[in-house]
Backbone as numpy.savetxt, mean C-alpha at the origin, in Angstrom:
# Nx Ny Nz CAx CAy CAz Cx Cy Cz
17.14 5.74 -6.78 17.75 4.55 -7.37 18.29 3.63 -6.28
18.41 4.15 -5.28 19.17 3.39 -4.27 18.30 2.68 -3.52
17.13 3.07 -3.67 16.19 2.03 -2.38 16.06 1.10 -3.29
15.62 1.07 -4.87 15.69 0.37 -6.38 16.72 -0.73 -5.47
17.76 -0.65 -5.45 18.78 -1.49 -5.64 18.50 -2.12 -4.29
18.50 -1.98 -3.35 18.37 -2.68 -1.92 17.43 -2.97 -1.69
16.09 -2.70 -2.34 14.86 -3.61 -2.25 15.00 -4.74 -3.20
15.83 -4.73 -3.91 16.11 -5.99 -5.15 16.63 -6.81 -4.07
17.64 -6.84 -3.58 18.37 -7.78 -3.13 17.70 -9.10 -2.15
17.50 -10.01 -2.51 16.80 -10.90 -1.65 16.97 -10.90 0.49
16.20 -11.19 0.71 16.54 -11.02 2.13 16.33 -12.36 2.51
17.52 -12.72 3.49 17.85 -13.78 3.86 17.53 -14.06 5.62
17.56 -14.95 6.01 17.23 -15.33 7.31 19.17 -15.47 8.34
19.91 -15.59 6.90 20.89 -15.80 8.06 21.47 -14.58 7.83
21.69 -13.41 7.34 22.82 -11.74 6.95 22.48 -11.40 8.08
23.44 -10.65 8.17 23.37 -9.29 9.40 22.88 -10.16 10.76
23.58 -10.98 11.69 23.02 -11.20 12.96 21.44 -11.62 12.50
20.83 -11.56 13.95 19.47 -12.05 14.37 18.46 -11.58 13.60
17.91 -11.38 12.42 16.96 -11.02 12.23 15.58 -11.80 11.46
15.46 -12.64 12.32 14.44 -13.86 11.53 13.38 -13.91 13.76
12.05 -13.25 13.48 11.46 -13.12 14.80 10.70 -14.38 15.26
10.52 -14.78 16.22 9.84 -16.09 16.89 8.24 -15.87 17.12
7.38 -16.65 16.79 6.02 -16.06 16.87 5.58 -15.52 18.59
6.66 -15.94 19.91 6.23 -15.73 20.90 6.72 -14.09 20.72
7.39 -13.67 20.45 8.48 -12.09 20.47 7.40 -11.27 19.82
6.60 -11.94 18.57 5.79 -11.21 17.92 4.08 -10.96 18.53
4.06 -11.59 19.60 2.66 -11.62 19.90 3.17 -10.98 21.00
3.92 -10.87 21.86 4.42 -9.83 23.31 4.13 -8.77 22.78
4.96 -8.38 21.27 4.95 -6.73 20.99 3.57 -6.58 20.60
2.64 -7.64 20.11 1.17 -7.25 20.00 0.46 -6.73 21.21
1.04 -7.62 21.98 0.64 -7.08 23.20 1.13 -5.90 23.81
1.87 -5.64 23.70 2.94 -4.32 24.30 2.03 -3.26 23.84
2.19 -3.19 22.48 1.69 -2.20 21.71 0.25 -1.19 22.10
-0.48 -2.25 22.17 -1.98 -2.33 22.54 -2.03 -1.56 23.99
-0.91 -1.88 24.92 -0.87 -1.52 26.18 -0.17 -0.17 26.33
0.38 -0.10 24.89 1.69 1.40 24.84 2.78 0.83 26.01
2.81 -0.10 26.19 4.54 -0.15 27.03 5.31 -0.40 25.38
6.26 0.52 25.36 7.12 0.02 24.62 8.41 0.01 24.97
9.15 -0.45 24.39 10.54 -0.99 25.08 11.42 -0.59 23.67
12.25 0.55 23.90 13.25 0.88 22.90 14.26 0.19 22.52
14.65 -0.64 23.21 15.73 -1.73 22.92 15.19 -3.22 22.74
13.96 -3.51 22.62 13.45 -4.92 22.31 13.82 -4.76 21.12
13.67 -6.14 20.51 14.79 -6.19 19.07 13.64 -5.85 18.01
12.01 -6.36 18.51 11.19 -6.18 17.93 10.22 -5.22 17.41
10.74 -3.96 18.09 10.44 -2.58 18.60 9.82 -1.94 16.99
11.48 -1.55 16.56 11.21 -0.74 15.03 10.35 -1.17 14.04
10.32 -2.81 14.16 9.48 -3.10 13.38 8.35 -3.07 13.12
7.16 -2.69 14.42 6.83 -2.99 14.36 5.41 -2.08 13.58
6.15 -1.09 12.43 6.00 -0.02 11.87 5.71 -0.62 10.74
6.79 -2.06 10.44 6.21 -2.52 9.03 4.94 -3.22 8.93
4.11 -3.75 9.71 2.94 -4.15 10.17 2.26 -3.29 9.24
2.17 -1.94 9.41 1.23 -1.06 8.72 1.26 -0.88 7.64
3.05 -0.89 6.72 3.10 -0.43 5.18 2.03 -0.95 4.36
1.77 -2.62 4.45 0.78 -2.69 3.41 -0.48 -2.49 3.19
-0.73 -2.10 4.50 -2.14 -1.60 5.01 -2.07 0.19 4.76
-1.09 0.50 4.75 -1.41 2.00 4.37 -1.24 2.04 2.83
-0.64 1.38 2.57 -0.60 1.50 0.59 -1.97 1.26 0.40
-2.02 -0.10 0.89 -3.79 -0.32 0.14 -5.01 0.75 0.45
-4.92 0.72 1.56 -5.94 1.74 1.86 -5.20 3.12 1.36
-4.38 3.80 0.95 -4.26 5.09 -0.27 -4.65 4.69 -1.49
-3.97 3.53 -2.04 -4.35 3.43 -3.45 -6.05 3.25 -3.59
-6.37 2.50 -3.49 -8.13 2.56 -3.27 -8.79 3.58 -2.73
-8.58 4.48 -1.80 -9.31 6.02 -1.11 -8.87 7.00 -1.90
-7.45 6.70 -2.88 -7.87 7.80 -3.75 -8.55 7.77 -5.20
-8.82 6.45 -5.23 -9.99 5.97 -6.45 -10.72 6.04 -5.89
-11.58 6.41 -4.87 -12.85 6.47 -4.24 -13.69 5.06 -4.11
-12.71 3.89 -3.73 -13.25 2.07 -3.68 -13.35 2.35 -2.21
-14.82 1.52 -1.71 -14.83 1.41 0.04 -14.82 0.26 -0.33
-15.11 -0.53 -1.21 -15.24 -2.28 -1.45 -15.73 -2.35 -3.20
-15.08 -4.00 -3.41 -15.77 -4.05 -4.68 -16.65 -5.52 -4.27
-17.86 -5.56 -4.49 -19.12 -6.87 -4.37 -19.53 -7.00 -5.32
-20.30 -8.16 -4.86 -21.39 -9.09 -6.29 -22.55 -8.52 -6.09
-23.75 -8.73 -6.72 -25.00 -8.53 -6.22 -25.65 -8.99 -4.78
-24.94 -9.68 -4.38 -25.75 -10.28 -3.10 -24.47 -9.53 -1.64
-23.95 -8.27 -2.31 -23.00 -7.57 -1.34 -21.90 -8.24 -0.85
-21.69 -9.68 -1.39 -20.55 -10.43 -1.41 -18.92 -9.40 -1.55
-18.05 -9.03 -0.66 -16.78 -8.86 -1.13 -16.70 -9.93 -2.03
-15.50 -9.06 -2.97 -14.28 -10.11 -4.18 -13.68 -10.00 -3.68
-12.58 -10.64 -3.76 -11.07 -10.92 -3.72 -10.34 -10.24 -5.11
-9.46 -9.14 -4.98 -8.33 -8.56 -5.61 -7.11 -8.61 -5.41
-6.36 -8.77 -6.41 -4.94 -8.09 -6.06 -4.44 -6.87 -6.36
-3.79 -6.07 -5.13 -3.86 -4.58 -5.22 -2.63 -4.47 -6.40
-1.56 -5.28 -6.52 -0.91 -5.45 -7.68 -1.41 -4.86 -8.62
-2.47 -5.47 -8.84 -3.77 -5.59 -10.55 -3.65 -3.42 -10.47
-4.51 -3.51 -9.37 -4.92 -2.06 -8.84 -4.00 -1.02 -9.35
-2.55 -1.52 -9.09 -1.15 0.06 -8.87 -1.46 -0.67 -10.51
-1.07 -0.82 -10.97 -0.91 -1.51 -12.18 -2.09 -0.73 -13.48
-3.27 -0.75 -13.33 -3.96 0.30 -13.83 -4.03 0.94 -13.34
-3.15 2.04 -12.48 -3.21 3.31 -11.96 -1.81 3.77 -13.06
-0.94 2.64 -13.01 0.37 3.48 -13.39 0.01 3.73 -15.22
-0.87 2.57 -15.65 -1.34 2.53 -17.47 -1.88 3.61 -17.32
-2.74 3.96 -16.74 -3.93 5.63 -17.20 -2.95 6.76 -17.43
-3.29 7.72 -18.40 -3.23 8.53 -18.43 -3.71 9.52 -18.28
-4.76 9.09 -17.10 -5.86 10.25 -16.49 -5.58 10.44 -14.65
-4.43 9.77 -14.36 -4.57 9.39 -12.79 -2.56 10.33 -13.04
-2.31 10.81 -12.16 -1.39 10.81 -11.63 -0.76 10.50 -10.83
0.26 9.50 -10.37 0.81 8.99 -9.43 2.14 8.98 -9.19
2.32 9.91 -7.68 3.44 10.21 -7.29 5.22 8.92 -7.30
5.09 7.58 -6.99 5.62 6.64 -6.90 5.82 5.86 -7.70
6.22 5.55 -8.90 6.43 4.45 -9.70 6.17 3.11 -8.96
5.19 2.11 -9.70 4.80 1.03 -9.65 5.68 0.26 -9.51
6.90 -0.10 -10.17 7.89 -0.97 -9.47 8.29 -0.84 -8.15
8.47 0.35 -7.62 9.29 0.83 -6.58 7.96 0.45 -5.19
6.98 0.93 -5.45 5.39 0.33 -4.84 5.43 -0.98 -4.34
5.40 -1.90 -5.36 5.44 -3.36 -5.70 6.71 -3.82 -4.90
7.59 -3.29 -5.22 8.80 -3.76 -4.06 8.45 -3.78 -2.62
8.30 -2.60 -2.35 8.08 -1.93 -1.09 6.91 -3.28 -0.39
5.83 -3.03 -1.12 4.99 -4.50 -0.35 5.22 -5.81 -0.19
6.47 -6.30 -1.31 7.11 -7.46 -1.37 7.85 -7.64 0.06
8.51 -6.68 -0.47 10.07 -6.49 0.48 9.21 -6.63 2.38
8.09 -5.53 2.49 7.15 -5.74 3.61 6.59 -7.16 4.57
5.77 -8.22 3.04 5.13 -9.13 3.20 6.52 -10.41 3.83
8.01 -9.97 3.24 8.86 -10.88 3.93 8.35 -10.83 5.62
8.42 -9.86 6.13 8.25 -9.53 7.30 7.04 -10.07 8.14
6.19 -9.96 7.31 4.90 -9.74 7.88 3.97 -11.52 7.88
4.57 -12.28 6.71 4.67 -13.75 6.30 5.55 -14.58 7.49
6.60 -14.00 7.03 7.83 -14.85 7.64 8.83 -15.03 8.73
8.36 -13.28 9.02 9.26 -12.84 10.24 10.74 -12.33 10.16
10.62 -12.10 8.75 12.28 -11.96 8.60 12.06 -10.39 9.09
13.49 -10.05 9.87 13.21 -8.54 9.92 14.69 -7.91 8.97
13.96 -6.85 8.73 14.70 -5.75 7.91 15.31 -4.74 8.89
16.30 -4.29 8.74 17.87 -3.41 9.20 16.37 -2.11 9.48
16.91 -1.62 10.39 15.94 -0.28 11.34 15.91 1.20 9.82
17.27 0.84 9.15 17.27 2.06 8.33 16.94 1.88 7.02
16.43 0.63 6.76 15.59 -0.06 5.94 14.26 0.33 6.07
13.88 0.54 7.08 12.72 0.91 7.46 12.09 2.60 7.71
12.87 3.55 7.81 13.33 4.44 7.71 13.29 5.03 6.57
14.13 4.76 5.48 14.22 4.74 3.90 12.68 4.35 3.17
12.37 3.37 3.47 10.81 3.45 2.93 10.06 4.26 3.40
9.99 5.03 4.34 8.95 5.71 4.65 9.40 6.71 3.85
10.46 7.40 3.76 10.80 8.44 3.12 10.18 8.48 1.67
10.89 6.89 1.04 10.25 6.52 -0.05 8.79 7.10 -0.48
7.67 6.77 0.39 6.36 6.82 0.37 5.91 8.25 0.67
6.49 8.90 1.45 6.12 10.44 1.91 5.49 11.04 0.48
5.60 11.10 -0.64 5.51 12.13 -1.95 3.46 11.46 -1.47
3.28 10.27 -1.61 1.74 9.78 -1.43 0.68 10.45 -0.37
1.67 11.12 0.57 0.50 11.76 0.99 1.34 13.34 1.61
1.22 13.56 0.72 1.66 14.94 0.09 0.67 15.71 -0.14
0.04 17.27 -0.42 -1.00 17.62 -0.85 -0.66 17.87 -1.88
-1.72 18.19 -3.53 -0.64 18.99 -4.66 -2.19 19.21 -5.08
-1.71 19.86 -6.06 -2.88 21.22 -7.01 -2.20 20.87 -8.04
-3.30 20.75 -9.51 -2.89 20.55 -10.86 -3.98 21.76 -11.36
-3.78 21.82 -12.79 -5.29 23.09 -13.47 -6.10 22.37 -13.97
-6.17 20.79 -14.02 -7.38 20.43 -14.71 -7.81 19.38 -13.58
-7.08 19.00 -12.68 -6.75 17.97 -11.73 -6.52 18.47 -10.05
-7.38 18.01 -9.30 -6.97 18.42 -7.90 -7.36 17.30 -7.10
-6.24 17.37 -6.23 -6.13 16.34 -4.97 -6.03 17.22 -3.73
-7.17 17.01 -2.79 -7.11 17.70 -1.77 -7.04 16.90 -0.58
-7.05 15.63 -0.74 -5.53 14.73 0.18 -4.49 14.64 0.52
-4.37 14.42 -0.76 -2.81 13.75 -1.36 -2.66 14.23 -2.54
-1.18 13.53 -2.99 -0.43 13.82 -4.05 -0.83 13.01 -5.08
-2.23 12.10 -5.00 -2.58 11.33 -6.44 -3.87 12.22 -6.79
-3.59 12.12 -8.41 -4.54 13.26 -8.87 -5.20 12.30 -9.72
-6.44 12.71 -9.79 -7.61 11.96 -11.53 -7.86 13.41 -11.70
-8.06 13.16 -13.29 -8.90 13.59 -14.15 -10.59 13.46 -13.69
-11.20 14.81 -13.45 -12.31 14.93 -12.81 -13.26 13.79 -13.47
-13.23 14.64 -14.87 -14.12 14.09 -15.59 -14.60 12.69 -16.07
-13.01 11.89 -16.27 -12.89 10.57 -15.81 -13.13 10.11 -14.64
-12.84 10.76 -13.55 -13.28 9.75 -12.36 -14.97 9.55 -12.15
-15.63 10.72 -12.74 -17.17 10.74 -12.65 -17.62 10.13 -13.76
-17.60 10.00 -14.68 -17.69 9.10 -16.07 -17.44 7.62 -15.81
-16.24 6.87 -15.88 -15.99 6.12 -16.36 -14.96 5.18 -15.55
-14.28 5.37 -14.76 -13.34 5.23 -13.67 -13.15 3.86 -12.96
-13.98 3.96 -12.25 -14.91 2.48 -11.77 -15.11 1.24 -12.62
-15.76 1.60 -13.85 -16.40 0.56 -14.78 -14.58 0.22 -15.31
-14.21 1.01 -15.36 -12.66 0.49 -16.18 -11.66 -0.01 -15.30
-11.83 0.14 -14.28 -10.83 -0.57 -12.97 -11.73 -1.74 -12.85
-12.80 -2.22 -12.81 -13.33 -3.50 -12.15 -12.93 -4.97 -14.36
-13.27 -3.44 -15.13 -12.41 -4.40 -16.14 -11.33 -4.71 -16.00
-10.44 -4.13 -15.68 -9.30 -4.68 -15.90 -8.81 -5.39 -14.78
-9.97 -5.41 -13.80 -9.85 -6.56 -13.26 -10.08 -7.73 -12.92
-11.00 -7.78 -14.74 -11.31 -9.10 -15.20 -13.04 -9.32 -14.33
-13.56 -8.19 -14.17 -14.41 -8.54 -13.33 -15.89 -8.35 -14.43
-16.98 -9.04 -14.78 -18.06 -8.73 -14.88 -19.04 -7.39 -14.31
-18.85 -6.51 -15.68 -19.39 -5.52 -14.98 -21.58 -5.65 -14.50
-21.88 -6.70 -14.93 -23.30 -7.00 -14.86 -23.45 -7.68 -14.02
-22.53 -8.37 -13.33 -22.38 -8.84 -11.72 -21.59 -8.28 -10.81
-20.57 -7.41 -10.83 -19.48 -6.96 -9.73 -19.89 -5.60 -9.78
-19.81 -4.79 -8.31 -19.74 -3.38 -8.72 -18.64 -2.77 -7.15
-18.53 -1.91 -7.59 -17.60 -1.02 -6.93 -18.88 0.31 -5.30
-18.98 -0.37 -4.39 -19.17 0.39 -3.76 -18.63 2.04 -3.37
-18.87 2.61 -3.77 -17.88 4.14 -4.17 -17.81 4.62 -2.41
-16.80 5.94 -2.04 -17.01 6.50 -1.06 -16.02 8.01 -1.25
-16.44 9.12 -0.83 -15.42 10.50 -1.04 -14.00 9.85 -1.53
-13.47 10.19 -2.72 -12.11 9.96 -2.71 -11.31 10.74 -2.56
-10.09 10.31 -2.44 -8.49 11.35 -1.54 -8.29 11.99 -2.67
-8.68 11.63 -4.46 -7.87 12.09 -5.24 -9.28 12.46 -6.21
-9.31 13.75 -6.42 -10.62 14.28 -7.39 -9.81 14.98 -8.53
């Protein structure tokens, strides 16, 4: 409940001292990074962990639906919102998912400040979400359901049936033009 409440709270450019980054500070640590010098006391250091959150959500939520891409006939990527995605993961009642969808949805909000705008978030802010997220790649065992990834489970039988065709609906997509390139998923 407590990350609930402090991911609500808007984040501002002027609270807590300095934490709004300059695009030169942010391209050094690109550079740093790349080179492995890192510097424990640059201000830009911890952060630079949130870079990855929304890139590791997306790529779990989709690898454990077994999506490498969704295209048109002419192998065109679409454009989605992974929103849409957690969103019919949390409606099924064939998928199990460790994280409640609000708390998800925050977490990438609360991220994209950062990652948009430069605002930075308190070091134990950062810290706390990961903790948050740990249950996602978790291993777990169900009796009708197994995930030998992670902690998100499908329904076998649904994911080989029907799975695909009902995620690209509900994401408004034409199933006689759009299809779902499949690949091993994290969650069987």
């Amino acid at each position: 409940r407590s990350i609930e409440i402090f991911l609500a709270q808007p984040q501002s450019r002027k609270s807590g001292g300095r934490r709004l980054f300059g695009s030169r500070e942010v391209f050094i640590s690109s550079k740093n990074l790349l080179r492995r010098h890192f510097y424990y006391d640059d201000i830009s250091f911890s952060s630079i962990s949130v870079f990855f959150f929304f890139f590791f959500i997306e790529l779990k939520v989709l690898n454990c639906l077994g999506v490498y891409s969704i295209v048109d006939k002419e192998d065109k990527p679409q454009k989605f919102k992974l929103e849409k995605v957690i969103e019919f993961i949390e409606q099924s009642d064939k998928i199990e998912f460790p994280i409640k969808k609000s708390l998800l949805l925050k977490i990438t909000k609360w991220t994209n400040a950062y990652i948009h705008r430069g605002i930075m978030h308190y070091h134990w802010q950062i810290v706390l979400a990961h903790n948050v997220l740990l249950p996602l790649f978790k291993m777990g065992e169900g009796k009708t359901m197994i995930s030998l990834d992670g902690a998100v489970k499908i329904d076998k039988n649904y994911f080989e049936s029907s799975l695909h065709n009902d995620l690209l609906k509900y994401l408004g997509f034409d199933l006689n033009e759009i299809e779902i390139k499949t690949m091993k998923a994290e969650a069987i």
